[in-house]
N, C-alpha and C positions, 0 to 999 in steps of 0.2 A: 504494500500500500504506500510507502514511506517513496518507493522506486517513481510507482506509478504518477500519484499528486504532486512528486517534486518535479517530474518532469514537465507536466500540466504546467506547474508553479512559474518553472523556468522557459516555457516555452512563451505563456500570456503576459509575463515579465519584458522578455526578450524582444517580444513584438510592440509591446505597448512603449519601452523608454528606446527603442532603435531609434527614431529620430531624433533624439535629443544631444547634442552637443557637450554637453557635462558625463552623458553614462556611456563609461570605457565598454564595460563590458557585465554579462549578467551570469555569477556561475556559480556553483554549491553542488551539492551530493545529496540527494534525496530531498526531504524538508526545511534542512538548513541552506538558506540560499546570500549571497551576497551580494549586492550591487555596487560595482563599483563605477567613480569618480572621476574624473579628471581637468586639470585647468580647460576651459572653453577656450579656442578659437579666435573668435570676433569680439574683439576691441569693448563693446557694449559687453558683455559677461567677463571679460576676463579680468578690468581693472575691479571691477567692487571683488569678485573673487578671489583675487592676488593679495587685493587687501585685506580681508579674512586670513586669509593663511598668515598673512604676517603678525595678526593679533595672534592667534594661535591655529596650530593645523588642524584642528578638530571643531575650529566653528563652525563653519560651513556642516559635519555631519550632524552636529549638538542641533544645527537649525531645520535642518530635515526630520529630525527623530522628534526636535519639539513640536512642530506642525503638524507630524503624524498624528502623533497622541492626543493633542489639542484638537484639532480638528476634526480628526478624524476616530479617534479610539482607538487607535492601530501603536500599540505597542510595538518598537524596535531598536537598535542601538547600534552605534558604530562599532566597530573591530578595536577595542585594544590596542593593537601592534599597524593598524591602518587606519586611521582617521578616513578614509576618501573610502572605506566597504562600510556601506549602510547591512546592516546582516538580519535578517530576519528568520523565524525557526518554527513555523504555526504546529500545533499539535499535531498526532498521526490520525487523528479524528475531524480534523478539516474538509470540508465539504469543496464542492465544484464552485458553489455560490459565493463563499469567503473567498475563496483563493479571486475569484473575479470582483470581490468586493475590494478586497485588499490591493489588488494588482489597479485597479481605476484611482484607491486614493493615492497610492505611489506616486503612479503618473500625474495625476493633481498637482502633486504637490512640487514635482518634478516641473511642471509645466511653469507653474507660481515662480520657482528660481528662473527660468528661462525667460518669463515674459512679464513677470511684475515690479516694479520699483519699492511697491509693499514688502515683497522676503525682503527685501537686502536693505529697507529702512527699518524692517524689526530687530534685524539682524546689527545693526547700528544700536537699538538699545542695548541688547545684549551682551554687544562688546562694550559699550559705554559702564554697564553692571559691571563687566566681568574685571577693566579695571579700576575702576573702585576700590573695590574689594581688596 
């Protein structure tokens, strides 16, 4: 089962963030699946992007995972040892309809860094918080 849904996982993953500029690549082993990151491109994404990493390398995923959650209820977290792999791991009891619920808010939110000035002004509070602190 774990075979079957991650391949699902990873295939409506893979079709849904392909055109997007930021996502290198979509890959994992059954249920555990990773999305990974990369600097964009075009000039419009790359300098607020570049500038995140320079506050720290892990803003940019801290603001994806926050959005998730927030917006969507979508529990997820970056990689530890890779800031730029958003990783995700849904139960072995995951349905066809999650995995499609799940795989639309990704891309949402996915979408939101690509085409909003809202991510990367929240994302400005954030790091304004972070240092503070």
């Amino acid at each position: 089962r774990s075979a079957e849904m991650g391949q699902l996982l990873h295939d409506k993953l893979g079709a849904a963030l392909g055109g997007f500029e930021m996502v290198k690549q979509v890959r994992g082993q059954g249920l555990l699946v990773g999305i990974e990151f990369q600097t964009p491109h075009s000039l419009r994404l790359r300098l607020p992007f570049e500038a995140f990493m320079r506050i720290h390398p892990a803003m940019f995923g801290q603001i994806l995972v926050m959005r998730l959650f927030r917006d969507k209820g979508i529990l997820t977290q970056i990689c530890g040892n890779n800031f730029m792999v958003l990783k995700a791991a849904p139960p072995l009891v995951v349905t066809e309809e999650q995995i499609d619920e799940f795989v639309v808010s990704v891309a949402d939110v996915v979408d939101l860094a690509h085409s909003s000035g809202g991510f990367w002004s929240e994302a400005v509070g954030l790091a304004h918080r972070a240092i503070r602190i």
